[in-house]
Backbone as JSON Lines, residues from 0, in Angstrom:
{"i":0,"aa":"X","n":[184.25,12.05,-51.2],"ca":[184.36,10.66,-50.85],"c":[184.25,9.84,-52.14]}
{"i":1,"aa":"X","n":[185.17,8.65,-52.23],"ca":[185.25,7.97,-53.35],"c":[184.46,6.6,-53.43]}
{"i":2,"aa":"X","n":[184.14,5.91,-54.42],"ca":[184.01,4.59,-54.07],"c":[184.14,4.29,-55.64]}
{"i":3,"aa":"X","n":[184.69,2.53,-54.86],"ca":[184.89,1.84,-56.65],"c":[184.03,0.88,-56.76]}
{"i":4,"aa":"X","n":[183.28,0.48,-58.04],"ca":[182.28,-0.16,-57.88],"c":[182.76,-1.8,-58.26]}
{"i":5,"aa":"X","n":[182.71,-2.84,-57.57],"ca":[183.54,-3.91,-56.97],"c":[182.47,-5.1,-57.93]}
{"i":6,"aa":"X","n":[181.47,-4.79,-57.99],"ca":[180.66,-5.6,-58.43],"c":[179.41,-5.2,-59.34]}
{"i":7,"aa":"X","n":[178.44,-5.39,-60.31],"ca":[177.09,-4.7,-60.39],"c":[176.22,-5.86,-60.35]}
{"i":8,"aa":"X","n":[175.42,-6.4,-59.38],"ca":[174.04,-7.28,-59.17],"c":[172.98,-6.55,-59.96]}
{"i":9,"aa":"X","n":[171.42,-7.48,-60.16],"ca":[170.51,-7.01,-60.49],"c":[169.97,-5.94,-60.6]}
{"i":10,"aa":"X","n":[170.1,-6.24,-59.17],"ca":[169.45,-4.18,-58.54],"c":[170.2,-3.75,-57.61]}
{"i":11,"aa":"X","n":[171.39,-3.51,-57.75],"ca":[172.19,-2.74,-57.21],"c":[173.98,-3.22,-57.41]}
{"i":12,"aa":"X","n":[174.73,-2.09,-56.96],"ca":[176.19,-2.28,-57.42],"c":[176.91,-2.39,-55.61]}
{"i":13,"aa":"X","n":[177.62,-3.21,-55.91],"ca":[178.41,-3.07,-54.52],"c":[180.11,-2.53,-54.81]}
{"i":14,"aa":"X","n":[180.24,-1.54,-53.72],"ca":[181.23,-0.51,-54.01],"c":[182.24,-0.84,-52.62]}
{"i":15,"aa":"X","n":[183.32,-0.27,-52.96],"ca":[184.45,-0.45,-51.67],"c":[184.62,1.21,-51.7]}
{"i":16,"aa":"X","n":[184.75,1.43,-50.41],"ca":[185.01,2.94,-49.73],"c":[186.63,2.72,-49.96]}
{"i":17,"aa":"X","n":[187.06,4.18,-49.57],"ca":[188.7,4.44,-49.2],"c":[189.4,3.57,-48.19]}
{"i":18,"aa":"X","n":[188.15,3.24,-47.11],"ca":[188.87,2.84,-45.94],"c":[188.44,1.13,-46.25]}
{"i":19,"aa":"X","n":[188.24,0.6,-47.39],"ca":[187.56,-0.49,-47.89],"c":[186.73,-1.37,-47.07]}
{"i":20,"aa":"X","n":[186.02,-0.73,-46.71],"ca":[184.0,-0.8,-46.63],"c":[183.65,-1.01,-47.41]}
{"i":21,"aa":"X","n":[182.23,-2.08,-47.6],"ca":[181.97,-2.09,-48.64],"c":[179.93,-1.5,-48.56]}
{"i":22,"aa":"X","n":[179.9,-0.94,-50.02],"ca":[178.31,-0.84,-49.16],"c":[177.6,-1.32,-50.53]}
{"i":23,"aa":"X","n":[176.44,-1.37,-50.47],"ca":[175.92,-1.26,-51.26],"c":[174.95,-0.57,-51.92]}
{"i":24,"aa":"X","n":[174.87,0.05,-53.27],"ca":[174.26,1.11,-53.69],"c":[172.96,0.5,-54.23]}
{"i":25,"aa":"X","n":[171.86,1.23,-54.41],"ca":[170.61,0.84,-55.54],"c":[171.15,1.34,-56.86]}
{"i":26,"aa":"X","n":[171.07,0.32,-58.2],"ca":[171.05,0.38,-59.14],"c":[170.77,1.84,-59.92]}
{"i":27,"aa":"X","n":[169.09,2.13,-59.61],"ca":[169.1,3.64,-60.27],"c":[169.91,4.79,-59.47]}
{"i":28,"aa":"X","n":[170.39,4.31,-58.63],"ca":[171.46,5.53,-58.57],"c":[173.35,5.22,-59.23]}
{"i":29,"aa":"X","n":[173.43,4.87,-59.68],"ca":[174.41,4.14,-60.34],"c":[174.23,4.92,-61.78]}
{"i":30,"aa":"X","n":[175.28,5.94,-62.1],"ca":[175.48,6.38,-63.49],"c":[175.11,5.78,-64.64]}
{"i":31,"aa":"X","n":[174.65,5.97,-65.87],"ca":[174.58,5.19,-66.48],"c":[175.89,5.23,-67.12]}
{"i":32,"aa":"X","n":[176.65,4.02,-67.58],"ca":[177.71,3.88,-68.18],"c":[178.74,3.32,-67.44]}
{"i":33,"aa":"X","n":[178.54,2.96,-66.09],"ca":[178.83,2.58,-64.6],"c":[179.65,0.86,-65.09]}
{"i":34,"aa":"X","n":[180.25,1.3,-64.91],"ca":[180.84,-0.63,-65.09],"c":[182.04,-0.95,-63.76]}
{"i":35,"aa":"X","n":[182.31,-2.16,-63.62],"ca":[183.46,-2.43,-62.35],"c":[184.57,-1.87,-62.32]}
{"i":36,"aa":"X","n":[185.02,-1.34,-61.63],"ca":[186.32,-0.23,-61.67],"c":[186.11,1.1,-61.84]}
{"i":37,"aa":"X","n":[184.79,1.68,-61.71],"ca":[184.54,2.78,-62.1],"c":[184.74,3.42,-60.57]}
{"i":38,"aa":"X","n":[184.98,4.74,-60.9],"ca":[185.41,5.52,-59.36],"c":[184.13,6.55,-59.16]}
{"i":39,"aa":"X","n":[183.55,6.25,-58.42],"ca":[182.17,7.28,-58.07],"c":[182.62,8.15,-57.02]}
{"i":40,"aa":"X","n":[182.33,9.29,-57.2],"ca":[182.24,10.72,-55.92],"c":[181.28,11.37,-55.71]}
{"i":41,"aa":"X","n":[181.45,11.28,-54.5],"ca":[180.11,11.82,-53.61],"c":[180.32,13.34,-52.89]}
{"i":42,"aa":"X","n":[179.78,14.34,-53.72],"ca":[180.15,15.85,-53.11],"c":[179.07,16.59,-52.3]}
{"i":43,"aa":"X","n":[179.08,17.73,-51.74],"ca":[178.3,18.34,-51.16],"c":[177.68,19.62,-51.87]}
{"i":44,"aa":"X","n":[176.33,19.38,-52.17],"ca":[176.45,20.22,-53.49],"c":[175.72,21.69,-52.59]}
{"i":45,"aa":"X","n":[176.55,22.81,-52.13],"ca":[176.02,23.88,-51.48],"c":[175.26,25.16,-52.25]}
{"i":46,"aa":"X","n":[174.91,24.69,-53.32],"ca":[174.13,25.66,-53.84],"c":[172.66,25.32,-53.52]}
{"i":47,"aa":"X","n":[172.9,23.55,-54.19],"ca":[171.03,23.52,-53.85],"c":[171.07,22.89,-52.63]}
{"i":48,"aa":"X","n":[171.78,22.92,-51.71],"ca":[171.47,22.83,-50.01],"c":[170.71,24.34,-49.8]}
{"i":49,"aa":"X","n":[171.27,25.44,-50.12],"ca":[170.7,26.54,-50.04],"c":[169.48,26.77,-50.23]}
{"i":50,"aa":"X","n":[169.19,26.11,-51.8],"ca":[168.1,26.05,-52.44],"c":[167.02,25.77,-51.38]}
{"i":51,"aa":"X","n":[167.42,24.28,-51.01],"ca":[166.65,23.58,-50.13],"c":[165.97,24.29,-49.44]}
{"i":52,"aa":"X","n":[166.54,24.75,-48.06],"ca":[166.95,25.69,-47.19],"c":[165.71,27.0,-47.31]}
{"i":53,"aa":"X","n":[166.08,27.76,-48.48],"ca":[165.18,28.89,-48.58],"c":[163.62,27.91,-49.22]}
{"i":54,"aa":"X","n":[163.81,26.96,-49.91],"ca":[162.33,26.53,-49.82],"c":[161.67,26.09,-49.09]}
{"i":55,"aa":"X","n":[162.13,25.6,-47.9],"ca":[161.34,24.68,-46.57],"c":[161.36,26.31,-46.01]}
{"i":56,"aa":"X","n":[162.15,26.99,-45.69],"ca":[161.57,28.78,-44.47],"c":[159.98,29.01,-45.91]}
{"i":57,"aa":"X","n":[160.18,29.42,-46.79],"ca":[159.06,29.8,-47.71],"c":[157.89,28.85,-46.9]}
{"i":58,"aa":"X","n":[157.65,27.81,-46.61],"ca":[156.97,27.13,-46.82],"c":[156.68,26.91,-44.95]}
{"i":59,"aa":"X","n":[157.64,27.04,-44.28],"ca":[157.39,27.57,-43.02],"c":[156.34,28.54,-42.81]}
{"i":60,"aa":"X","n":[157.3,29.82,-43.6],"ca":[156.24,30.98,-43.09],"c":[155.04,31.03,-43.89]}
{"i":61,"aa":"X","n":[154.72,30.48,-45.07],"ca":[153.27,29.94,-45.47],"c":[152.42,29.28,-44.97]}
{"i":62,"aa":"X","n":[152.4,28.23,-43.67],"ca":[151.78,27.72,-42.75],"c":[151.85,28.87,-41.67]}
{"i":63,"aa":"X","n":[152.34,29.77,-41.15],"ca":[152.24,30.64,-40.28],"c":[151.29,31.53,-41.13]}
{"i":64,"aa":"X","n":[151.05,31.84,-41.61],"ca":[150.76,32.97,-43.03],"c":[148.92,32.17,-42.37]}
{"i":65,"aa":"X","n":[148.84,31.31,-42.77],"ca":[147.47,30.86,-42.44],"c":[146.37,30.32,-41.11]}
């Protein structure tokens, strides 16, 4: 998913979607180097979903564990 960043305010940047939505982001998540016209993508990162994943079961069966 894309977005272009349409504006940058104080604390935060406002972006237009594909389907031109507009939303608005918080600032520290905003690249640094981020200026108007910049094209941001948003991916699904399936390694550390995994990651995730095997650390919450660890931590499951460590409360069972006790």
């Amino acid at each position: 998913m894309n977005f272009i960043i349409e504006q940058i305010k104080e604390h935060y940047a406002i972006a237009s979607l594909e389907n031109r939505d507009k939303v608005n982001i918080p600032k520290q998540l905003v690249p640094p180097g981020a200026v108007e016209g910049t094209v941001l993508t948003i991916n699904i990162n399936l390694d550390e979903t995994e990651k995730q994943k095997a650390g919450i079961s660890r931590l499951i069966k460590d409360l069972w564990k006790e």
